[in-house]
N, C-alpha and C positions, 0 to 999 in steps of 0.2 A: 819300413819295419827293419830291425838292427838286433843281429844277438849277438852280443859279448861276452867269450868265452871265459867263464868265473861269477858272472852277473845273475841272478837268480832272481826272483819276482820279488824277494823282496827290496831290493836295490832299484828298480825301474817302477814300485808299486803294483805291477802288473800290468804297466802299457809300453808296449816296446815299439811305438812309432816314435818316426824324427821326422823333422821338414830337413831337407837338403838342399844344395845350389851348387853351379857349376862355376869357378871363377877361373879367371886366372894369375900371373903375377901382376903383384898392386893394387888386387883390388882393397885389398882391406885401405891400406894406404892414404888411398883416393876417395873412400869412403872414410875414415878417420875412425875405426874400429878398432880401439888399441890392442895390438898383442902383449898375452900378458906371459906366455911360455913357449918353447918349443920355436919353429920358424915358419915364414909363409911359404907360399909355393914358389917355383922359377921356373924355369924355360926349360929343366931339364925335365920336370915331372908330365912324363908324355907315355905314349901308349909301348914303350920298349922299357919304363921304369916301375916297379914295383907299387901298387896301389897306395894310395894315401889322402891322406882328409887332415883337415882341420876342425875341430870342435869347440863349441862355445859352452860358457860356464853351465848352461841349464841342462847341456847335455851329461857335463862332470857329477851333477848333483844328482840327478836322475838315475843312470843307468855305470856310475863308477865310484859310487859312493861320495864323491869330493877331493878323491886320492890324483892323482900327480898322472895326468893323460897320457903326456909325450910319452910314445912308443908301445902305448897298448894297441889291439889291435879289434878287430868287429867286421862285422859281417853284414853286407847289405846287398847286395844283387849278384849273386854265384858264387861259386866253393871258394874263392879266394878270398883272402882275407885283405884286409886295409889294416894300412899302419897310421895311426895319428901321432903326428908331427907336429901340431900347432895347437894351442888354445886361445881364443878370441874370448872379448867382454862380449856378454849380449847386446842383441840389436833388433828392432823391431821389423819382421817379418814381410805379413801382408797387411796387417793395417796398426796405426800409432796407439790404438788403443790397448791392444792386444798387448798379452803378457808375451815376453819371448818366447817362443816355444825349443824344446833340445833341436840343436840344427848343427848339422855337418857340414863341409863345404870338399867339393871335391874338384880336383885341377879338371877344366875343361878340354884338353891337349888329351887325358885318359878316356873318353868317352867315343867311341866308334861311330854310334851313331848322332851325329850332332845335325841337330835339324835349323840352329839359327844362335845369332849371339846377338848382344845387348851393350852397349859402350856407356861407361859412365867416363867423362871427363871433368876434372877440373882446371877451372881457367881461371888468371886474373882477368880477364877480355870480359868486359860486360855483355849482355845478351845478344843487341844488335850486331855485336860485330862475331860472338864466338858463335855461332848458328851457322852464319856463311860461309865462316871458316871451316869448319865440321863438315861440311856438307863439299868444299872444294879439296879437302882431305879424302873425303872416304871417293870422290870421283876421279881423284890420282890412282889411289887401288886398284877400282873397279870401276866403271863407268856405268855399267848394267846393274850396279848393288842402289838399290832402289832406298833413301834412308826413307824412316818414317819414327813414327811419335817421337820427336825431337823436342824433346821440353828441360826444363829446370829443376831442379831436386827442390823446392819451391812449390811449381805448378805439380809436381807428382804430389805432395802432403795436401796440396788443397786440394786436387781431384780425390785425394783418398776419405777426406774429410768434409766431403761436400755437403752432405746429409746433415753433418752436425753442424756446421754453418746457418743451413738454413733453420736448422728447430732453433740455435741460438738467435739468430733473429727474429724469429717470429716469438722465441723468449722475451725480447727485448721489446718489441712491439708490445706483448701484453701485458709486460713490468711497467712501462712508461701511462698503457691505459689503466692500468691496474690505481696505480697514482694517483693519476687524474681522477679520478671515480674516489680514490680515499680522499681528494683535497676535498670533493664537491660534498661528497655526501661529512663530511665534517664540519665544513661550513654552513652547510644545510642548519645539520641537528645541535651544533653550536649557536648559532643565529637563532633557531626558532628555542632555544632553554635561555638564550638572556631576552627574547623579546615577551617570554613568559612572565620574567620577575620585574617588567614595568613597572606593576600596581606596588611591586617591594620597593623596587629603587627611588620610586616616587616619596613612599611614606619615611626610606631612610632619607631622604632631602630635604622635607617636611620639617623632619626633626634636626638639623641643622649639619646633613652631613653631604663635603662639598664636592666636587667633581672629580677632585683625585683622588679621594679617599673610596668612589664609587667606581670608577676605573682600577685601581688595586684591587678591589675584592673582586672586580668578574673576572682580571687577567688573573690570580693567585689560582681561582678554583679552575679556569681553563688549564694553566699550569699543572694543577697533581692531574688533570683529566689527561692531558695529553701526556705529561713522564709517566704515568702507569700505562699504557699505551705501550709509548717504546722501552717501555723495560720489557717488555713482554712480544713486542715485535720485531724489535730488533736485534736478539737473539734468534729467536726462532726462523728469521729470516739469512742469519749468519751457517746453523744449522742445515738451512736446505742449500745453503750457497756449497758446502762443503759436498752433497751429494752429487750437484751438479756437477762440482769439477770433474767426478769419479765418472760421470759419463759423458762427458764432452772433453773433447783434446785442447789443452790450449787455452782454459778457462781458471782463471784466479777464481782461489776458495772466498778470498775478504778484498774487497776495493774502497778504503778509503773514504774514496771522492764522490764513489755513489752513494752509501750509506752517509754520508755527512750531507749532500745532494738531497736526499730526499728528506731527513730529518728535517733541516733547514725548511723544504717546501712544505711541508707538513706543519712548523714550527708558525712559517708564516700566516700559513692558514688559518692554522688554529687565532691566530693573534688578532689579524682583521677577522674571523668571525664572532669573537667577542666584541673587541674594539667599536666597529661600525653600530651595530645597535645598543652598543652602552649609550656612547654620543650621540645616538638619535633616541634613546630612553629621556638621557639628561636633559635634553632640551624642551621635554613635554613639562606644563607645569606642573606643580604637585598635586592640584586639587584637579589637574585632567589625568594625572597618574593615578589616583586615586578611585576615579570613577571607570578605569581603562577594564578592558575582559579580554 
């Protein structure tokens, strides 16, 4: 919680919490956080120099109207005030889905009681080799500093987004069945409406009408059967593509390749389920088309 003196409820909405962090110099840097005012922290901001923080844009909006940070000041854990020296772009918190929340960051060198720290590095050294490296670094230090959860800023987004990984693929699994089931039960109820009009295609033959002319008529009316279909699926399916993206991280609204993908599989289906029992109509004679049920 933070009160800044000038700030009144109606400027914070009436919530005057912030998520905070303790960094020190570099980190924005190394994390690629651009500064967009004011300056980061150094080596000198320590427990003999006067409190200070850095803030990000949600915290500007929120609780200082939008007005120009550097060197106001706020209050967050005893009678002394903090001076903000820096504005940061937002950056996502505790998880990628999340909106940024108002967040401070305050030099870890001012903090008395420090119960652990957390090293972000970056390397050109690919993973094999900067792991080992890391690990014979921090045992130059300290030989008893025990490292752990040693990972990639990579492996931390997937562990964060584990969850949605998995419902996207088991999304994926029931899109794919989902498919299949539309190719089957299409070809189904296509096949059994041309093997209905026999006794018809019989009597147009009868009458001297020849195989391609009987192949055009059942593929034409397949034709408006299936485009009123995807005019109507394939929006509506672009529609919920758009919700999805808003809840899953890392998911494209419109793909191309899939929607052209499954049109296509659909398109074919549709084709052989006319096709096949036109040409096994055509072949019956007319006076056995004739007598057919």
């Amino acid at each position: 919680m933070v009160a800044i003196p000038g700030a009144g409820a109606k400027a914070s909405g009436g919530d005057y919490n912030a998520r905070y962090n303790e960094v020190g110099p570099g980190f924005f840097g190394k994390l690629r956080i651009p500064l967009v005012a004011g300056r980061e922290f150094s080596e000198r901001d320590n427990l003999a120099a006067p409190q200070v923080a850095v803030v990000n844009q949600t915290f500007v909006q929120r609780f200082l109207e939008g007005r120009n940070p550097v060197g106001a000041r706020f209050f967050h854990n005893g009678p002394l005030p903090t001076e903000i020296v820096g504005l940061v772009k937002d950056s996502h918190y505790s998880g990628v889905k999340q909106n940024p929340p108002p967040m401070f960051y305050i030099p870890w060198r001012q903090d008395k009681e420090l119960n652990g720290l957390e090293f972000y590095v970056r390397s050109a050294l690919p993973e094999s080799q900067m792991v080992p490296q890391m690990r014979r670094v921090l045992a130059s230090i300290d030989r008893d500093l025990p490292p752990e959860n040693l990972r990639t800023m990579e492996q931390q987004i997937n562990q964060n987004i584990q969850n949605d990984r998995i419902v996207l693929q088991l999304s994926a699994f029931f899109a794919i069945l989902a498919t299949a089931l539309a190719m089957l039960g299409l070809y189904g109820v296509m096949a059994n409406s041309v093997t209905r009009r026999t006794r018809e295609i019989g009597i147009r033959m009868a009458v001297g009408a020849g195989p391609r002319k009987i192949r055009g008529m059942v593929l034409r009316e397949l034709a408006w059967i299936l485009g009123i279909g995807l005019a109507t699926g394939v929006p509506a399916a672009l529609v919920l593509a758009r919700y999805t993206r808003s809840q899953l991280f890392g998911v494209q609204s419109f793909d191309a390749w899939v929607v052209a993908g499954a049109v296509l599989a659909l398109a074919v289906t549709a084709a052989a389920a006319g096709y096949v029992p036109a040409r096994r109509a055509m072949r019956v004679s007319p006076l056995d088309a004739l007598l057919y049920e």
